[in-house]
N, C-alpha and C positions, 0 to 999 in steps of 0.2 A: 502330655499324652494321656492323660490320668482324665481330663474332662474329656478327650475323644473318644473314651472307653464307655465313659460314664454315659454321652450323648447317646451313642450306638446300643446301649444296653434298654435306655429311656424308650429307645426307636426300636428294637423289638420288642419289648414287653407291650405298645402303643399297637405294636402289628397284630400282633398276637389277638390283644383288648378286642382291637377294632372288627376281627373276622370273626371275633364269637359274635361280633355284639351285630355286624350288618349282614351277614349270610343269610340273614330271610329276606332282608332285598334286595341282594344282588351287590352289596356296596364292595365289594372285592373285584368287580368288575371294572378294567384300565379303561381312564379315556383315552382317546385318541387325540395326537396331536396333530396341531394342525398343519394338513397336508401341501399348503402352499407354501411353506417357510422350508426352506434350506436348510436343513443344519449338518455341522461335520464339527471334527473335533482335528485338528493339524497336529503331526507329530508332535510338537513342542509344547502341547497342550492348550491351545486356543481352542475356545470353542467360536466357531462363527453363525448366524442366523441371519438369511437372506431373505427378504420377498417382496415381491414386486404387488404393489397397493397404487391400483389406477384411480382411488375416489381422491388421491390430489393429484389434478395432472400436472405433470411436469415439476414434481417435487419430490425433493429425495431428504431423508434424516440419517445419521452417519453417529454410529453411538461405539462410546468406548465404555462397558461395564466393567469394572474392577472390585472381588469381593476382598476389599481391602478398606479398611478406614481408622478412624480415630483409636479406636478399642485395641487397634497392633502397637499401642505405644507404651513406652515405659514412662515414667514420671517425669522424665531429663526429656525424652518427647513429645511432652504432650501440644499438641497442634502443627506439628509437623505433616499428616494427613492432608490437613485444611491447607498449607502453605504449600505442598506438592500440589495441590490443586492449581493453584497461584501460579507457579510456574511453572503449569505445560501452555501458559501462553505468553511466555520469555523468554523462546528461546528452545529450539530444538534439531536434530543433524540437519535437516533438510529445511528448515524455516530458522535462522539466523534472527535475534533481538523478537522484533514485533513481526516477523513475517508472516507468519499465522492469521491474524487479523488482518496487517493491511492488504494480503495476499487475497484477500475473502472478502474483503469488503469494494475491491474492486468488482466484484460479482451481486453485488448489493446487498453480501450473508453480512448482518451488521454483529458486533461485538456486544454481548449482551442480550440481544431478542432471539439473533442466531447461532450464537457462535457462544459459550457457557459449558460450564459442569458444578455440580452441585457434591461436597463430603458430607455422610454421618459418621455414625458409629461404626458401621459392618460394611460401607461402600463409598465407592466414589466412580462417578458416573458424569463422562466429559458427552457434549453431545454439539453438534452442528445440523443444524434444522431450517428449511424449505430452501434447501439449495436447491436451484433451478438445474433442471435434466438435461436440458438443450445441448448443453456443451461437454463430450465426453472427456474433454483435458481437465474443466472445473471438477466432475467425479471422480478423474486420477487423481489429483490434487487434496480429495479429502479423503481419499484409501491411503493415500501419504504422510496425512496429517491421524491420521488413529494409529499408520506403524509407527513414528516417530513417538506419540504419545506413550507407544505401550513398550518403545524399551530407551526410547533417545533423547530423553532431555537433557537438555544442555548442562543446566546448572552451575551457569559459571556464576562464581562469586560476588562480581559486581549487582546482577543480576537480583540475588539473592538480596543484597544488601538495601538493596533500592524497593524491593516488595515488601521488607519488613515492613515500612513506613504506612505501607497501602494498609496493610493486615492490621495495624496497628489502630487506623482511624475506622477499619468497617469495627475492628472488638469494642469502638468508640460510639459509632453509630447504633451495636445493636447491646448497648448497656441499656438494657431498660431495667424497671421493675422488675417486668414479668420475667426475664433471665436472669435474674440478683433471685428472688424467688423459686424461681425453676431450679436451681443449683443448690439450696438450702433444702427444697422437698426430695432431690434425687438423693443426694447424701441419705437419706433414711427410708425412700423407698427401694432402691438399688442397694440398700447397705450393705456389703463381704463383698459387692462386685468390682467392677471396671466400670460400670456402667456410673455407680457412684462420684467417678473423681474426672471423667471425660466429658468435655462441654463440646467436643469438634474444635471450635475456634484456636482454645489452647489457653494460656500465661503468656501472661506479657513479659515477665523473664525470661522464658524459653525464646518466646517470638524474637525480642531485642539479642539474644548472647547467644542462638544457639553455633555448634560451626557448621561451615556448610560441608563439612564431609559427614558431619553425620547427619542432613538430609539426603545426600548422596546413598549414603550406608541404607539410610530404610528405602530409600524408593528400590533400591535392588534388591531388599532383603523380599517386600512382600510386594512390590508393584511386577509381577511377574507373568512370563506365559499361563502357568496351570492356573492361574486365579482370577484371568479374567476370559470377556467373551466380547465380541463382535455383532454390532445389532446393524443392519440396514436396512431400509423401508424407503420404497417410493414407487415412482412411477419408471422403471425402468428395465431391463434384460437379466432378469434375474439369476440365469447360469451364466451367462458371459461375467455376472459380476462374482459368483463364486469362484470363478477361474482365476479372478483377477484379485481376490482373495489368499487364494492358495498359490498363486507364486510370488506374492507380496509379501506375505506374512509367515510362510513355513521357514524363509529364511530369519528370523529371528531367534534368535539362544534363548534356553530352554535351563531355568537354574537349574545347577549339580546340587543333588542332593536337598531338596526343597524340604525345609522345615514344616511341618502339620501346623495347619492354619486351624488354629485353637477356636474352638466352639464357649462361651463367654458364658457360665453359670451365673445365676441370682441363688445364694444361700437360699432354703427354708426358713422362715420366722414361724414358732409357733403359737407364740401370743401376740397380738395385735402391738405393731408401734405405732407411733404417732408423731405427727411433724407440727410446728407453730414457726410459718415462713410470712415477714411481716417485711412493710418496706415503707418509706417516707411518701415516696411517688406513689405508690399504688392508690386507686381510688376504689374498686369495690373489694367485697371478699366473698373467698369462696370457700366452700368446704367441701371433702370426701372420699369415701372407702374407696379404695382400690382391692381388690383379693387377686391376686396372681394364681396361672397356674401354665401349667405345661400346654405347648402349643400342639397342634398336630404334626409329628416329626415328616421334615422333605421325604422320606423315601413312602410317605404314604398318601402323598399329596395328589397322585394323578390318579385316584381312585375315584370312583363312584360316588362312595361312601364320603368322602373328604366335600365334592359339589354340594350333597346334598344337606350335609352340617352346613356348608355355609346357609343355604338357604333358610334354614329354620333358623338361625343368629338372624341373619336379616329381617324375617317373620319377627322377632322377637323383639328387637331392636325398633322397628317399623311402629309395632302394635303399642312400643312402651312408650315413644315419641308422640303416639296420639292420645294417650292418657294424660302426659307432662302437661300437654298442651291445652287440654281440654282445664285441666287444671289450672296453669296458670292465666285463664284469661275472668278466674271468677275473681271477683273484687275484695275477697278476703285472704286469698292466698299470700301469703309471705314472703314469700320470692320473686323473684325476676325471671329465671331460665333453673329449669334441671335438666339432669339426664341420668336414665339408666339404661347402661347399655353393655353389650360384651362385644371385645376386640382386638386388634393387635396393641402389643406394648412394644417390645423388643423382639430381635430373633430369636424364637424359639421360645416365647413366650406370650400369651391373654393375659386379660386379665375383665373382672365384673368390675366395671365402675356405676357408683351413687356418687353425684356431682349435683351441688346446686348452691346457687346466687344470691344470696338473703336480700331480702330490702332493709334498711339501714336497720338498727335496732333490733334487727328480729331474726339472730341467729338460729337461736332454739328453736325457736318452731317452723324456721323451715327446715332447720335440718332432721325435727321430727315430721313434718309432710311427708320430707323425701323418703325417708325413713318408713313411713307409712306405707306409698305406694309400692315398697318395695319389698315389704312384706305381705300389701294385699296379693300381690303376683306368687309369691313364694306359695303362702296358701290355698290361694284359689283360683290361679293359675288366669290363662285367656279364656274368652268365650268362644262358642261357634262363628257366632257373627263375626269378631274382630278379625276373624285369622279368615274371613270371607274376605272380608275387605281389601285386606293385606294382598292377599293372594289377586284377586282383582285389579289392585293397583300396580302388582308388579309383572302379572302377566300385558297389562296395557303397556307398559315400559317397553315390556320383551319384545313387545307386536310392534312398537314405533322405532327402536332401536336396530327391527330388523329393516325396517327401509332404508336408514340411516346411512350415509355413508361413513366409514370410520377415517378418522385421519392418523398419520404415520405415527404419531405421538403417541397415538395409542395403543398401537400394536406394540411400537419400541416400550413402553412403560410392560405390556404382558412378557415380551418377550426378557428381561427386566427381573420380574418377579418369577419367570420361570429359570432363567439360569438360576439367582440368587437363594431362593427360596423353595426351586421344587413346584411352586403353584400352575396349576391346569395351564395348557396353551392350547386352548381350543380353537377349532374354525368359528365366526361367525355362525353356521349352519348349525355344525355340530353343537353350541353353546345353545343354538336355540330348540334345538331337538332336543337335547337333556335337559334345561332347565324346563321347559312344560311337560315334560314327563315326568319328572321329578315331584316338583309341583302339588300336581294332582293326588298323589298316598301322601304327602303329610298333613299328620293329625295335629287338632288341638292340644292334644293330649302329649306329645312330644315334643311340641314347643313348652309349654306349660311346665312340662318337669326340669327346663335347662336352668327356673331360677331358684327351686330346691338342688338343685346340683354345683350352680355358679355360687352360692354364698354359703362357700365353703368356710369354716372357724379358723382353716391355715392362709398364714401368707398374706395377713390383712395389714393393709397401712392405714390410716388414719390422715388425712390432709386438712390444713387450716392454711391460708393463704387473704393476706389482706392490708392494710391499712396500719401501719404503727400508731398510730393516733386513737385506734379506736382498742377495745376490747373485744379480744374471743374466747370461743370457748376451747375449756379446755380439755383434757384426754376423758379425766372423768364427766365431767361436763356431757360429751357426743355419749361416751359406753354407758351412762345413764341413759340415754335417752332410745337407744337403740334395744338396750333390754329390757324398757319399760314397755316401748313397742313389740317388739318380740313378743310378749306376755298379754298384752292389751287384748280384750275382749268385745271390744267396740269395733272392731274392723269389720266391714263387711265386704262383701265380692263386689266386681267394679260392675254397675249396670250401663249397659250398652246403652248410650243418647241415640235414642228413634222416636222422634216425638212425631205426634199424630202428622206436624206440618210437614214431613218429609214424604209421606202416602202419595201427599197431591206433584205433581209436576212443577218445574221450575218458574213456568210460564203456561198461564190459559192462552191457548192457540183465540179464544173469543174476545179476549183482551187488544187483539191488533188489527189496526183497523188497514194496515198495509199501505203502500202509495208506488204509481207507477213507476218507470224508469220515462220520463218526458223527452228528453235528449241525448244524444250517442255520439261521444266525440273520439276519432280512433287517434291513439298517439303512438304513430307507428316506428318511431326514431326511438323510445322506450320498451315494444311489442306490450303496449298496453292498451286500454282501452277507458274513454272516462264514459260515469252516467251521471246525469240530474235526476233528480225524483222529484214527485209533483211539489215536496215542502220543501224544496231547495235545497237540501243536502247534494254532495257531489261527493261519488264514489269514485276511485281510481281504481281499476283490479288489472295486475301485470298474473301470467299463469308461468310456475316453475314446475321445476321438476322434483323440488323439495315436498317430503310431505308432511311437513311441519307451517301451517298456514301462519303468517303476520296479517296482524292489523295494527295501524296506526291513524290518528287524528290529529289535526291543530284546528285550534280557534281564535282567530287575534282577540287579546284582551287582557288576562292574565292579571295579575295584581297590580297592573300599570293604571286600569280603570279605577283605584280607589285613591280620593286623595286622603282620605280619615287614614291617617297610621296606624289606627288604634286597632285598624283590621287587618294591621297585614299580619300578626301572628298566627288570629285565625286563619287568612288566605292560604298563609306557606305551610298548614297543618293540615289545611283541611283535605285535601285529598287521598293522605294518607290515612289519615284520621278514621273520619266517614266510610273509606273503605275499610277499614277493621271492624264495622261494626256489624256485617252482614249486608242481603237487601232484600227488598220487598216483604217478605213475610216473614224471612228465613234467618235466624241467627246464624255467629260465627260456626256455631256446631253444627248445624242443621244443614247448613250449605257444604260443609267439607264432608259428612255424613252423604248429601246428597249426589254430590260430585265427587263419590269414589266410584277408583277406576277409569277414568274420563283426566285423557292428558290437554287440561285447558286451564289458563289464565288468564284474569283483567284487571288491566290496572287502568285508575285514575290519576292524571298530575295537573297542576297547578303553578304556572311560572311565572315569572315578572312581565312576561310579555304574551303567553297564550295558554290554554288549556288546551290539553286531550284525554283522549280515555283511546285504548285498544288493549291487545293482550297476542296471544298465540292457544293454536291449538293443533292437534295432527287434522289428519282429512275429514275422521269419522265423527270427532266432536265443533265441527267449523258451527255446528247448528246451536249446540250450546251457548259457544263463545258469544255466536250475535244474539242471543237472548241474556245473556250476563251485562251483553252490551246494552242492548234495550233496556232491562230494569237499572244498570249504574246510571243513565238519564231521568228513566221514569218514577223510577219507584228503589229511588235511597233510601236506605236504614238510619236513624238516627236513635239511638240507645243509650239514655241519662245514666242507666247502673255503668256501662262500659268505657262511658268519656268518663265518667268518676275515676275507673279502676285507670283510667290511660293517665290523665291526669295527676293523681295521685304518686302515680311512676314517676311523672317528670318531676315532680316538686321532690322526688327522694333522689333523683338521679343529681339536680342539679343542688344538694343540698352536699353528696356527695363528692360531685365534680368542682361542685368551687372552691378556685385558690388552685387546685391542682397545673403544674408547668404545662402541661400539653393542652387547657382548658383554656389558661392564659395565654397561652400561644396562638388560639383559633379564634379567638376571640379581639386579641389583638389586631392579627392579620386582618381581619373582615373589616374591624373599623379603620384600619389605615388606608387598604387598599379602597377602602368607597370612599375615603375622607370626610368620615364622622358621617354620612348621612341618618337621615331618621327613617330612610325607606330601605336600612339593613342593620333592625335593631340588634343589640348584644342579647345573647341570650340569658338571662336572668329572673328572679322574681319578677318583676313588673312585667318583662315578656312573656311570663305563664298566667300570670293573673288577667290579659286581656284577652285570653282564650276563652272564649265560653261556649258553652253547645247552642244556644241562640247562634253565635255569632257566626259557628259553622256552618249551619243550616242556613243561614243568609247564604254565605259565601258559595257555597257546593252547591246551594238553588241558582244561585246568578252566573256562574258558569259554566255546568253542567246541565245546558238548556239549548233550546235553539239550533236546531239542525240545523237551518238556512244557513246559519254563518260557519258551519263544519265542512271541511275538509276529509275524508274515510280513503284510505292506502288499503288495499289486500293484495296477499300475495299468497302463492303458495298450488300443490297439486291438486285444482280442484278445476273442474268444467266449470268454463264460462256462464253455459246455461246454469249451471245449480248455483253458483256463485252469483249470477242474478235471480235468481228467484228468493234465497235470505237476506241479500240487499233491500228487494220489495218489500219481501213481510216484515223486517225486524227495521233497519233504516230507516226506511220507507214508511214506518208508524209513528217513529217519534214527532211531536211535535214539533211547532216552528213561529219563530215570533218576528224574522224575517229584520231583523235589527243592525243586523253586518255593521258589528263594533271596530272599531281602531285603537289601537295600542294608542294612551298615553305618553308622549314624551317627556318624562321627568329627568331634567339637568346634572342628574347626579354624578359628576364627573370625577376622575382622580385631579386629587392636587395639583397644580402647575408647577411646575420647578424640580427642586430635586427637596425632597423629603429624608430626614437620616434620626433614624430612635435607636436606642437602645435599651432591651427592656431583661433586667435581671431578675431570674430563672432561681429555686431554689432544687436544682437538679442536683442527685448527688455524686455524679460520674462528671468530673469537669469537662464540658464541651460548648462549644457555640455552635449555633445555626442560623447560616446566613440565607438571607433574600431579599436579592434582588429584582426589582419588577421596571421595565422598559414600555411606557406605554405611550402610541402614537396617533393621532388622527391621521386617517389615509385610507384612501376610498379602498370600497373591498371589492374586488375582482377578481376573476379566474388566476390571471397572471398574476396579482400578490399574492394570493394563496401558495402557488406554487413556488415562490423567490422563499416567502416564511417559511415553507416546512423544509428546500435546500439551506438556506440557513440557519435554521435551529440543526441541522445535521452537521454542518459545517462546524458549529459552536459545539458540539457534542463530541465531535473526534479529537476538537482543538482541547477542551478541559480534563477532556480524558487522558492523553498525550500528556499536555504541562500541568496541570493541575493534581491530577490522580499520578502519572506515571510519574513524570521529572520531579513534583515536588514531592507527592508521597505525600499531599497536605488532605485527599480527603477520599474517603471509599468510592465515593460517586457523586458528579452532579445532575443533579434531576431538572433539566430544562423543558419548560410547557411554556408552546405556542400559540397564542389564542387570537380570533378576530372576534368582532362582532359588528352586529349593523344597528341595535341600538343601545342608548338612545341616540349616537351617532357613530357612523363607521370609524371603527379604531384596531389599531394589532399591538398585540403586546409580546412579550414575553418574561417568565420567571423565573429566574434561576436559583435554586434551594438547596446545600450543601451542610452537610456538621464538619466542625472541625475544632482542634485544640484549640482553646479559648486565646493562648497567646500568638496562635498564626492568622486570628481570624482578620486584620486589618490588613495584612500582607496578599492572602490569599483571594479577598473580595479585590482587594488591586490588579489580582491577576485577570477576574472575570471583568473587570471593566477595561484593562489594557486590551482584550484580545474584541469587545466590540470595538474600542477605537480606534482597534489596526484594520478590521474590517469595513469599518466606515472611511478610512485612508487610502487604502489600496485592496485589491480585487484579491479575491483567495487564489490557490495556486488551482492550475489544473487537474492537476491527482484527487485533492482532496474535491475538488468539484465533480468531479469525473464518479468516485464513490458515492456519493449523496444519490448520485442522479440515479443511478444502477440500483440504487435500494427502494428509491422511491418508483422505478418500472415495474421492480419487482412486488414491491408490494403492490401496487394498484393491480398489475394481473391477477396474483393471488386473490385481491377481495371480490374482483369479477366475478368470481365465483359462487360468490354468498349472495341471498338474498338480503337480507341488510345492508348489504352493499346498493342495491338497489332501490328498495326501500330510502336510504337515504338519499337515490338521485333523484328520484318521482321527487321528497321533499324538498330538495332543492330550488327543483322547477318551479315546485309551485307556490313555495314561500319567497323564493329570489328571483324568479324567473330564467333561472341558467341551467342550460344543461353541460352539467360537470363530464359525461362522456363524448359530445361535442371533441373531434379530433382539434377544433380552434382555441377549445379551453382545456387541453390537456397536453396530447399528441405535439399538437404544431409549436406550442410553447415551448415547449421539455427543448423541441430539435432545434429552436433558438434561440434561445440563452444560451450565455456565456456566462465566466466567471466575474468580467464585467458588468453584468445587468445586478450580480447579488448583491456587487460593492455600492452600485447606483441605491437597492434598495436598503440595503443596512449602511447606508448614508443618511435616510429619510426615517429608517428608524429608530436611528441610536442619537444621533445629532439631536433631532427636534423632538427628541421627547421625553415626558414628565419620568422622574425617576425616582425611585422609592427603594432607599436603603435599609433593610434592618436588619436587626441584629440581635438573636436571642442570647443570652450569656449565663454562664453558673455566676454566682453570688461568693 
């Protein structure tokens, strides 16, 4: 009672603060919430949020929020939260064992993409996501499954005992470093709190002994009507569905006498701590200040005043991210990545964080850069210019975001943060009315003062996080170095990069010599349209209703055309490479400088079998895009200081990486799975040493050329006519050397037979990690595509069932389906699992029993019957996207198949049987090469 006093008094003195401090503009002023959401509160204290969101059709998300989690436990609890999680899908009045999932999975809602809830500290939030609308029993069905969740779980015993096992292998699974570290640095940033000794997951003592009446005992103590709230979003009757709320859910009890759900303090520290959190596995380090402080209290959150703070953090945050940046890309800099930034930590608490990444050896003086920049900002705060910028780029945002459709997720995530937290729930409209009004009166001068204000002397922690093997610094070590800064006279104010070459234009409009559109081909089964241009290049452009424009390319060739190995390091670099350098005239700075404000991208890639280049942009910048696109052919950057500084990186990265288990893990796999080829080097010295900027510049010239042999995909809301007239000019200029290359066939196949390694890990959390890989020649067609991805679904329910549920042997198996057509058509699959080192030989028997009962006999109807209902549903849903699209145009035109074709889709689905799967996982479990491994602790 003592901290809900203490909160309440925090939260008016903040009210108080806040109305001297914003009453010149207005910041005492309520927003408005948004008028499309339902909300009520039921006698028994639920609160509910309703609303109907037609930008997904026929989709509906079904949220149970509960402001309850880890932080309600006592020490004999701890992970009890997480394991209540666990089993609200075990069993509940109205859904019996697994009914819940198999119940939903007959509707194609699949367990895990649809069907999930996530515990922290302060919540726990169950959700079912893109249930189809269509059927109003399926929507009874999940107002069913949120009452039962929110007072009726089963919890019977057996139930319980059998999940231990599950919980047991994900706290296995997610033993990393980074969480062995993470629990070392809370201990001393959280120190006097709760926040200190809870990890969510829990102890493996508590997990293995605890009883099951007193998981019973806490899910009634705090899993209750008044603490939680009801989210729904979709496309559907939005009062018929509150109705059906309020006589669902009001009959639910309501605890007697509900104990105050305690508000979670962090002590004051008033001299700086410091943490030194080190681990075996870890491969980089990192260092830095955290300073804590008071958050803005819930009851002052739907202010004015509250919107408009965020936006200057953002401003601030924004501004301090292009400084990092500008920084670390000069070739002396010390580090890898920093940040300084202000943000959430905890409920009810920010914090200013100084974070940054040393390059190997060079502690100190990155952690005096960072240190530096963090001071020039204290001092001398932003310029005009930056917070131009800023603003520019985030009112672009605001103008593309408003065409945008939102999807349900995202409403349920606002709706989310405003039960829990208090935070704005604005309309769409309303979000875009006030943030450009807002906008507009903030000064540089008020962001500028947030980081004399954020690097406060109280509540500072000190972080060290890194590598056992190596040396860090220590408390005194950093507080030197920070006061030395502090005092230093050498600092100057940051100057704004505007160099003269940013005056001129991105592109001389006299530079292009343009080329016709020659031929018009209509592809009206796609509603698109192709053109030729006089130099051969061939455009595709389909028109949506998105206004967010795609482009995409191929070019058959890719690194298959070189037989010299010695290039392929360069090959597989250089596109990303090259493009880090800038283009045409313009450095990395000059272009991003150039290009604020302008929501556009372009990328180049580089693959074993083709090259592209495309990007995205919204409508207003489609003109850009295809001059980003023109100069990534015509006029690439290549920059000696820049491939130095990239270079340089990789020889520390991979000095740091090697020997590391998850290095040897990746490195393994690549060579096993190609079967030692020399055309998928290891990555090591001698593969960094064949990189040279020569070699790239070969590379990036040879196939980053020749429009005749390009391929160009557009999409997106733009008239056809304008949409050809920048294919003319910018297309339509490149060059053409008319050479229509063919992809190389290089033999490099997997092993024949069955392959079996084992390779020991010096992990310090005993675990294995298996994989398995199934690969087959077999012609690739509409119809096997679709037999692979009902059987990978089929193998997905079956491992989950016996594998994860009956055995309790592992958190999850992760199975990837793959085809490909060169260098000759084959399907694979891989399945990749951790598990206790001594069940791993038992448990890979089980993945290989359940292919060879599938290759025996036909799967049952049930389970065929769900796969299919998931995969209808998901293909409708992608209907909807353009990259959905986008990928059919490439289909056509790389395979020659059209994937929406009712013959290659529709009329397939409606004949097969569960017979035709067995036929195919006969052909591909039977006859095909197999590769066993096995990573293990030592």
């Amino acid at each position: 009672m003592k901290k809900i006093i203490a909160y309440i008094c925090i939260c008016l003195a903040s009210l108080t603060a806040a109305r001297a401090q914003s009453a010149a503009v207005g910041g005492q002023e309520t927003l408005p919430v948004d008028s499309a959401v339902l909300i009520g509160r039921l006698p028994n204290g639920i609160t509910y949020y309703i609303r109907h969101n037609g930008d997904q059709p026929r989709r509906a998300g079904f949220y149970l929020i509960r402001n309850a989690g880890s932080l309600l436990e006592t020490d004999e609890q701890n992970g009890l939260a997480h394991f209540l999680e666990h089993m609200a899908f075990q069993g509940t009045k109205h859904f019996p064992g697994k009914g819940i999932i198999s119940g939903l999975e007959k509707h194609g809602v699949a367990f895990g993409s649809n069907i999930n809830a996530y515990t922290s500290h302060n919540e726990t939030v169950y959700q079912l996501t893109d249930v189809p609308t269509q059927s109003e029993s399926l929507l009874d069905t999940c107002l069913l499954i949120l009452h039962d969740w929110s007072y009726y779980l089963s919890l019977e015993e057996k139930e319980i005992d059998a999940e231990r096992k599950v919980i047991v292998e994900e706290w296995r699974t997610r033993r990393t470093s980074t969480v062995r570290m993470q629990e070392k640095t809370n201990q001393v940033l959280y120190q006097g709190s709760r926040y200190a000794d809870r990890d969510v997951i829990g102890t493996l003592d508590v997990i293995q002994h605890f009883a099951p009446q007193a998981l019973r005992d806490f899910y009634h103590r705090w899993y209750r009507t008044d603490l939680e709230a009801i989210a729904i979003v979709g496309d559907f009757d939005a009062r018929r569905m509150e109705e059906k709320v309020k006589k669902l859910f009001t009959a639910i009890p309501a605890v007697k006498n509900p104990e105050p759900r305690p508000f979670f303090s962090i002590p004051d520290n008033d001299t700086p701590r410091y943490v030194l959190a080190t681990d075996n596995e870890a491969a980089r380090s990192s260092l830095g200040l955290s300073i804590r402080m008071n958050d803005t209290p819930a009851c002052e959150r739907n202010r004015v005043a509250y919107l408009r703070e965020s936006l200057i953090i953002s401003f601030f945050n924004s501004m301090m991210r292009t400084r990092i940046a500008e920084l670390a890309r000069r070739p002396d800099t010390p580090f890898r990545h920093a940040e300084i930034a202000y943000g959430d930590l905890v409920r009810g608490y920010c914090a200013y964080n100084v974070n940054v990444s040393p390059r190997p050896g060079q502690e100190a003086a990155a952690w005096e850069a960072a240190m530096t920049e963090n001071e020039r900002v204290k001092r001398y705060g932003f310029t005009p210019e930056e917070l131009e910028r800023a603003k520019k780029d985030m009112l672009t945002a605001l103008e593309n975001g408003r065409r945008k459709g939102k999807a349900n997720s995202r409403y349920a995530q606002e709706i989310q943060a405003h039960f829990l937290e208090g935070r704005p729930l604005l309309s769409p409209s309303d979000y875009y009315r006030w943030v450009k009004r807002l906008v507009a009166d903030i000064t540089v001068e008020e962001v500028s003062v947030r980081a004399k204000k954020w690097n406060s002397p109280k509540n500072r922690t000190l972080l060290v996080v890194g590598s056992a093997k190596e040396k860090h610094l220590s408390h005194e070590d950093m507080a030197g170095i920070m006061e030395r800064v502090e005092h230093s006279s050498q600092i100057r104010p940051y100057a704004v990069n505007t160099p003269s070459g940013v005056q001129r234009k991105l592109l001389d409009d006299a530079e292009l010599q343009g080329g016709q559109i020659v031929k018009v081909r209509s592809l009206e089964r796609f509603g698109a349209v192709e053109w030729t241009l006089q130099n051969g290049a061939r455009v595709v452009f389909r028109h949506s209703a998105s206004n967010k424009i795609l482009v995409s390319s191929y070019s058959n060739g890719g690194t298959s055309v070189y037989e010299d190995i010695d290039l392929l390091p360069a090959a597989e670099n250089a596109a990303t490479m090259v493009s880090s350098f800038g283009v045409g005239d313009f450095t990395p700075d000059e272009l991003r400088t150039l290009l604020t404000g302008k929501r556009v991208g372009c990328k180049v890639n580089i693959t074993p079998w083709d090259e592209a280049i495309g990007g995205s942009s919204v409508a207003e910048d489609f003109e850009t895009l295809m001059q980003l696109i023109y100069l990534r052919f015509e006029k690439p950057r290549f920059d000696e200081a820049l491939f130095a500084t990239l270079m340089q990186r990789n020889y520390a990265a991979l000095q740091q990486y090697a020997g590391q288990p998850q290095t040897v893990m990746k490195d393994s796999l690549q060579q096993i799975l190609h079967n030692y080829s020399s055309r998928f080097p290891a990555f090591n010295k001698a593969y960094l040493d064949k990189i040279t900027l020569e070699r790239l510049k070969y590379v990036y010239s040879d196939r980053i050329k020749d429009a005749s042999d390009f391929v160009f995909f557009i999409m997106g809301n733009l008239k056809e006519e304008n949409a050809r007239q920048m294919v003319e000019k910018y297309i339509g200029s490149l060059r053409s050397e008319h050479r229509k290359e063919k992809r190389t066939l290089h033999r490099e196949l997997p092993a024949k037979g069955k392959v079996v390694k084992n390779v020991r890990l010096n992990w310090e959390t005993p675990k294995a990690t298996v994989v398995t890989n199934f690969s087959t020649k077999l012609k690739n067609t509409p119809y096997h595509n679709i037999c692979q991805s009902l059987l990978r679904g089929i193998l997905q329910l079956r491992y989950t069932e016996n594998i994860r549920e009956k055995e309790g042997g592992t958190y999850g198996i992760n199975i990837n389906a793959t085809s490909s057509r060169l260098p000759e058509s084959r399907y694979s699959f891989t399945m990749i699992f951790d598990c206790a080192p001594e069940r791993e030989a038992h448990l890979k028997s089980l993945v290989h029993a359940e292919t060879e009962r599938l290759a025996e006999e036909a799967p049952g109807q049930d389970e065929f019957a769900k796969v299919v209902a998931n995969l209808r549903k998901n293909d409708e849903q992608s209907r909807n996207s353009d990259a959905y699209w986008m990928a059919v145009l490439a289909a056509y035109y790389t395979e020659g198949i059209d994937i929406t074709a009712p013959e290659n889709f529709d009329r397939i689905l409606e004949r097969l049987t569960p017979a035709d799967i067995h036929k195919f996982a006969k052909k591909m479990f039977k006859e095909s090469y197999v590769i066993d491994l096995t990573f293990q602790s030592k």
